[in-house]
Structure formats: structure tokens, C-alpha cells
N, C-alpha and C positions, 0 to 999 in steps of 0.2 A: 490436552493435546496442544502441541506446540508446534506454531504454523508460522514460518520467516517471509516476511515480506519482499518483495523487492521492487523499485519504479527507478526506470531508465529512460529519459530525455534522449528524444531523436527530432532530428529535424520537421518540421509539421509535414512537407509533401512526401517524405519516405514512406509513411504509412500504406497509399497505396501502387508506389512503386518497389515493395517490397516482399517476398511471399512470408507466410508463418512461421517457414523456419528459419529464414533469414531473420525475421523479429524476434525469434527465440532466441540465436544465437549470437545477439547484439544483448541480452539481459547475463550480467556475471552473477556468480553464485559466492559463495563464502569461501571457497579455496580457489577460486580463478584467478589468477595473479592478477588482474588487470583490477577487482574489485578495488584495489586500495587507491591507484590513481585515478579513477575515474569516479571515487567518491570524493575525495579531494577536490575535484576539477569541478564539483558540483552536477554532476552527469548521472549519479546515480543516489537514491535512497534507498537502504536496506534496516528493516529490523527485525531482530531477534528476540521471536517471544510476542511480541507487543504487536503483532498486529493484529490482531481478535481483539484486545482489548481497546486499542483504537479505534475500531469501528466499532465495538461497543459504546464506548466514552461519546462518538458522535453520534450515535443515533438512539441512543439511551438518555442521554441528556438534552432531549428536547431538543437538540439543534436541529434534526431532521425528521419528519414523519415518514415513513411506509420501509421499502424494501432497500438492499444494497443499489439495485439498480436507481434508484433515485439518489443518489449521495454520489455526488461528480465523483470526490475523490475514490470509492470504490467501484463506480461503475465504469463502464466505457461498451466497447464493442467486442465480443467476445471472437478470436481466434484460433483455433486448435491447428497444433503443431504434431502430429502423431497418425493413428490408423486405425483402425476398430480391427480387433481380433475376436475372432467366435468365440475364444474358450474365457479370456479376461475382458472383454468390452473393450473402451478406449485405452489408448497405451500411448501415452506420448505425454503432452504439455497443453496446457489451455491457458491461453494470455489473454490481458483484457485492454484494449488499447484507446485511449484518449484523445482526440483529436488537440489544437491546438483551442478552437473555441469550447471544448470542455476542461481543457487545460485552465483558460482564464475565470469558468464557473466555480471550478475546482478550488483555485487560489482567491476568489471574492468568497466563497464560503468560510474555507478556511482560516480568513483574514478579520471574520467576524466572530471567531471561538473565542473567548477568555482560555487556555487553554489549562493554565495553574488554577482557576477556581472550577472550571468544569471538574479537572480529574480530585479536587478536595470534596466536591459537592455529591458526586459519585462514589466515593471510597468506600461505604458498606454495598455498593451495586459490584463495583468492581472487586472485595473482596469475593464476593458470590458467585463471581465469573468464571473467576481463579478457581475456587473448587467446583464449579460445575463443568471445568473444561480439563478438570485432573492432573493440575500443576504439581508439581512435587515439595515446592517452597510457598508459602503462604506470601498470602499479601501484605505488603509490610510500607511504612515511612520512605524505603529505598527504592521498592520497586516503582511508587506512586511517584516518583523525584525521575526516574528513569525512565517512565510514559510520558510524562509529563515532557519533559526532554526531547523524546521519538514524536512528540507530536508536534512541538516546536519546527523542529527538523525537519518534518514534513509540511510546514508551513512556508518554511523558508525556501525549500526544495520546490515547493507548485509556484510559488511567485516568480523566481529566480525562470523558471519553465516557463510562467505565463509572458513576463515580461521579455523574451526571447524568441516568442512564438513558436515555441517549441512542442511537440506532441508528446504523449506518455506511451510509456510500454507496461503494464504494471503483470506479475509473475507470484503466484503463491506457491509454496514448496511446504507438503508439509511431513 
């Protein structure tokens, strides 16, 4: 299964002068026009594919012990954006938002990955991922160059955030 990530930088005090679906509709998706300037501008990180694997890579590889919610960069404060209906349950969006001091936990974690020797040191873990999550292309030399990459980019992404006092918005679609 293929789950696209997405984390969008907002100001630190928006968070709570904002309601959930004004945070929702501050996070672009893959055809929102806006996605291409506002990743440029360093405002937004999105990946495709690679996020399972990411948080596998990090909490598979010893870097972190216990649950998502312990792992700054995937946890935060959970929002929902949507309604409960009787017949389907929840219907809407659930964001997970990062304050600006989990912003800074987020980016001292992340700034202590090796992140090329982690995803080399895991490459029969992370082949095993891929088919237990029912990828359609195998694990290969390219895809491991192109995590490797997304994880980079989210490193750079939570510094660039931390160093701005900046909060997070983060959005899984899958």
C-alpha cells in the first residue's frame, strides 16, 4: 500500500488560532498548484511512496524505541478535519500537528541519523517492507538512493522549520 506524505510549515502561534479545517486547507496535495512554489520556498515536504518506509528506516533502526507517537517527526497532536457518519464512521481528514518545540525535537533527532548508512544497514529489512506492504516494484539499488534522498529532505525540511520557529502540519493520504 502506498501512503504519500505531506508536512507543511506554519507559523508557531497559528496552530491555535486556527480551526482543523483551516489547517487542512493550508496542507497542498500533488495536483494543487500551489504544491510546486511552496516546495521550492521550503514551506512544504511531500513524498511519494516513501513514507512507510521512512518511519520504518527510523524506528526499525534503533534509532528510536516504542510507538509512532514517540518519534517527534511522526508524531505531534492529532486534529480531525471531517464528521462521523453512522453508515461509513469518520469522513473527513486527520492531521497531526507539531508544535514549534516538537518542531526543534524533531530536527535534533533527525540531525543525529547517519541517514546513507542507516537505509544500507536496513536494506534486507526494508526489502521485507516493500513486500509486506504490497508494492508492485521490488526493492532495488534506486529505490534505496531515493529514500535515502526523502530522508535527507526531511531533514533539511525539520531544521530549516526548527531554525524559523516554525510549527508543523503533517497529512497522510493514502
Amino acid at each position: 500500500m502506498s501512503v504519500d506524505f505531506f508536512w507543511r510549515r506554519v507559523a508557531g502561534t497559528s496552530l491555535d488560532e486556527l480551526s482543523p479545517e483551516e489547517l487542512s486547507a493550508l496542507v497542498p496535495h500533488w495536483f494543487d498548484p500551489e504544491i510546486g512554489p511552496l516546495r521550492e520556498a521550503g514551506m512544504v515536504m511531500a513524498v511519494e511512496r516513501n513514507g512507510s518506509l521512512m518511519h520504518f528506516a527510523l524506528t526499525a533502526g534503533g534509532a528510536v524505541s516504542g510507538g509512532v507517537a514517540q518519534l517527534p517527526v511522526f508524531g505531534g497532536e492529532r486534529r480531525a478535519d471531517g464528521r462521523e457518519d453512522p453508515e461509513y464512521g469518520f469522513v473527513g481528514a486527520e492531521l497531526l500537528v507539531l508544535r514549534p518545540d516538537e518542531v526543534q525535537a524533531a530536527s535534533a533527532f533527525l540531525n543525529g541519523v547517519a541517514v546513507d548508512d542507516l537505509v544500507r544497514e536496513l536494506g534486507a529489512a526494508l526489502a521485507g517492507q516493500v513486500r509486506a506492504l504490497g508494492f508492485s516494484t521490488p526493492w532495488s539499488q534506486r529505490w534505496a538512493a531515493g529514500l535515502a534522498a526523502d530522508m535527507r529532505d526531511l531533514k533539511d525540511f525539520f531544521a530549516a522549520a526548527a531554525a524559523a520557529g516554525d510549527a508543523v502540519i503533517k497529512f497522510e493520504s493514502a
